[in-house]
C-alpha positions as CSV (number, residue, x, y, z in Angstrom):
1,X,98.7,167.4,93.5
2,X,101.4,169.3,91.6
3,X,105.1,168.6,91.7
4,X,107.7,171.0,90.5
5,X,111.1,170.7,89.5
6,X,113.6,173.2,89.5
7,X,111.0,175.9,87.9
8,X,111.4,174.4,84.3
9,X,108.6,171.1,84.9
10,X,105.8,170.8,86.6
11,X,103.3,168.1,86.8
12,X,99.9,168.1,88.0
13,X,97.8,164.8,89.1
14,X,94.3,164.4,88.5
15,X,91.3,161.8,87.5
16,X,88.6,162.6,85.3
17,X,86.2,159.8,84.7
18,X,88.1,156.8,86.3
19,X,91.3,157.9,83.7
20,X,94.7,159.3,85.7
21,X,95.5,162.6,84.3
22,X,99.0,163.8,84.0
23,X,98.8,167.8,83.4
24,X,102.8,168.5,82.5
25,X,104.0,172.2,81.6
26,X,107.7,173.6,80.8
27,X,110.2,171.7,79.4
28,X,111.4,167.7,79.5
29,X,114.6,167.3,78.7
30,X,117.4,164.9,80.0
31,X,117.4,166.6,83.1
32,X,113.3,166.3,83.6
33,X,112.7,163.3,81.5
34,X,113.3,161.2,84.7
35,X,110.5,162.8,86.7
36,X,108.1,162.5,83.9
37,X,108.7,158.5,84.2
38,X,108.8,158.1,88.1
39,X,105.4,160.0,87.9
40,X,104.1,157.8,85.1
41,X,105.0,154.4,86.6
42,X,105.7,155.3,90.4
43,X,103.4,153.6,92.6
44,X,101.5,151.4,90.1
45,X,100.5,154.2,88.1
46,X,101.0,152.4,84.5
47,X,98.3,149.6,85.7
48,X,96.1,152.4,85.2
49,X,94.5,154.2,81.9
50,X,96.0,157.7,81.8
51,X,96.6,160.4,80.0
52,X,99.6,162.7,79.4
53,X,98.3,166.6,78.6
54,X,100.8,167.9,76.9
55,X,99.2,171.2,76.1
56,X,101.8,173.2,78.3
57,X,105.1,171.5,77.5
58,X,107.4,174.0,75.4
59,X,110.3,171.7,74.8
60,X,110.9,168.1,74.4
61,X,114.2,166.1,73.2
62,X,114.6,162.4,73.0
63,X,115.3,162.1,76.7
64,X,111.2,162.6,77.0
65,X,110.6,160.8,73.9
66,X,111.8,157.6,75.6
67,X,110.3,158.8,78.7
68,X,107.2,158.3,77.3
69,X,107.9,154.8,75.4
70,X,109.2,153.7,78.3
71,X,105.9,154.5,80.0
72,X,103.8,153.4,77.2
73,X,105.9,149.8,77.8
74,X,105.1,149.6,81.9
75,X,101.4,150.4,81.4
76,X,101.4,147.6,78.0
77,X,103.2,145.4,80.7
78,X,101.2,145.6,83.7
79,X,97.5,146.2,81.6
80,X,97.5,149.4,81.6
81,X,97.0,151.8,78.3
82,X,98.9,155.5,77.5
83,X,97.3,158.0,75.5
84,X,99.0,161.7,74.8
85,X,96.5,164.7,74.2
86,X,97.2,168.1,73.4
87,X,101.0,168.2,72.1
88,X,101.8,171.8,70.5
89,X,103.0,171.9,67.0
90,X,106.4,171.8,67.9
91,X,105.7,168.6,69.8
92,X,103.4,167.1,67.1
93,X,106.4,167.1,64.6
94,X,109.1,165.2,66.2
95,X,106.9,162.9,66.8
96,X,106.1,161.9,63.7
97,X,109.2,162.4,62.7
98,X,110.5,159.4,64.8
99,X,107.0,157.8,64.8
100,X,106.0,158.1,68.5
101,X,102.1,158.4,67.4
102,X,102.6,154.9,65.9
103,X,102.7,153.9,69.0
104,X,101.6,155.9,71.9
105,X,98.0,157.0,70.3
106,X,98.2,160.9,70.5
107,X,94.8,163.0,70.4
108,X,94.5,166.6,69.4
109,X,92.8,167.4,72.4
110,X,92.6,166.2,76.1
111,X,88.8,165.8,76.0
112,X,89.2,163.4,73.0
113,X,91.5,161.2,74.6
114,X,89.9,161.0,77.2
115,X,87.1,160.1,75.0
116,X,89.2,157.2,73.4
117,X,90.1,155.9,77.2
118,X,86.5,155.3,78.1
119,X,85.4,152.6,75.3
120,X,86.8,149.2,75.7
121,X,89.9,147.8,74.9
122,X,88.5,145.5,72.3
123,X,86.3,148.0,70.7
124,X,87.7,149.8,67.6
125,X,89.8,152.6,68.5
126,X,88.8,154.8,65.6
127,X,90.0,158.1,67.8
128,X,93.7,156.8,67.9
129,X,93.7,155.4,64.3
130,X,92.3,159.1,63.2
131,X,94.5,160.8,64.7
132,X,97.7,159.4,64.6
133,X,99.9,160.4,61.7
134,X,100.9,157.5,59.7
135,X,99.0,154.4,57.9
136,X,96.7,152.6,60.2
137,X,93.6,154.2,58.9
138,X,94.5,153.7,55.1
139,X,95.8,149.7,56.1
140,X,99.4,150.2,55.4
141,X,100.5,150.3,58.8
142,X,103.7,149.3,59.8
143,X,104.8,147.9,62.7
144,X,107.3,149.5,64.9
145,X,108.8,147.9,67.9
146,X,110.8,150.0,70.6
147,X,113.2,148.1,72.8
């Protein structure tokens, strides 16, 4: 199923493996931010394990930055788990920069997060530590809480 919004976000539904999939292409901003959340909690959505493909979004500000944490908090919340996949390089940077991928785990591609999704929760997540820009895989992790 595929919603779209006024031409400049779409968002496509899917499962792959028991894992929601949330295909999202155009631009989140603080006019789209809020359908990116209703679609990523509606419903009981963030009880689930899914994953945001980011491949096609163009644009992001901090309206879907905290779109996402937000998310990321409802799934933690009700047992569920985030992951990102696929964010372009103009994605990838900001968040970095404000140190999303230390908390959100973010995988290069979608078929390796979905790949991180299907081991346990208490297994190692060696995907998400590789991956993720900062120190958890050299041990000098930091912690970072978002309220």
């Amino acid at each position: 199923m595929t919603d779209d919004y006024s031409g400049r976000l779409s968002i496509t539904r899917g499962q792959s493996g028991g894992v929601r999939v949330l295909t999202v292409c155009g631009e989140i901003d603080l006019d789209s931010a809020p359908q990116l959340l209703d679609a990523l909690t509606a419903d009981g959505a963030a009880a689930q394990v899914t994953v945001v493909d980011l491949s096609g979004v163009t644009f992001m500000d901090s309206s879907g930055i905290n779109a996402l944490i937000a998310a990321h908090h409802a799934a933690q919340a009700q047992g569920g788990r985030l992951r990102l996949a696929a964010p372009s390089p103009a994605l990838s940077e900001p968040f970095g920069i404000v140190g999303l991928t230390e908390v959100i785990p973010c995988h290069p591609t979608l078929h390796e997060a979905l790949a991180a999704c299907t081991r346990q929760p208490e297994e190692p997540d060696a995907a998400d530590a590789r991956h993720n820009r900062g120190g958890h895989q050299r041990g000098t992790s930091k912690r970072i809480s978002w309220s």
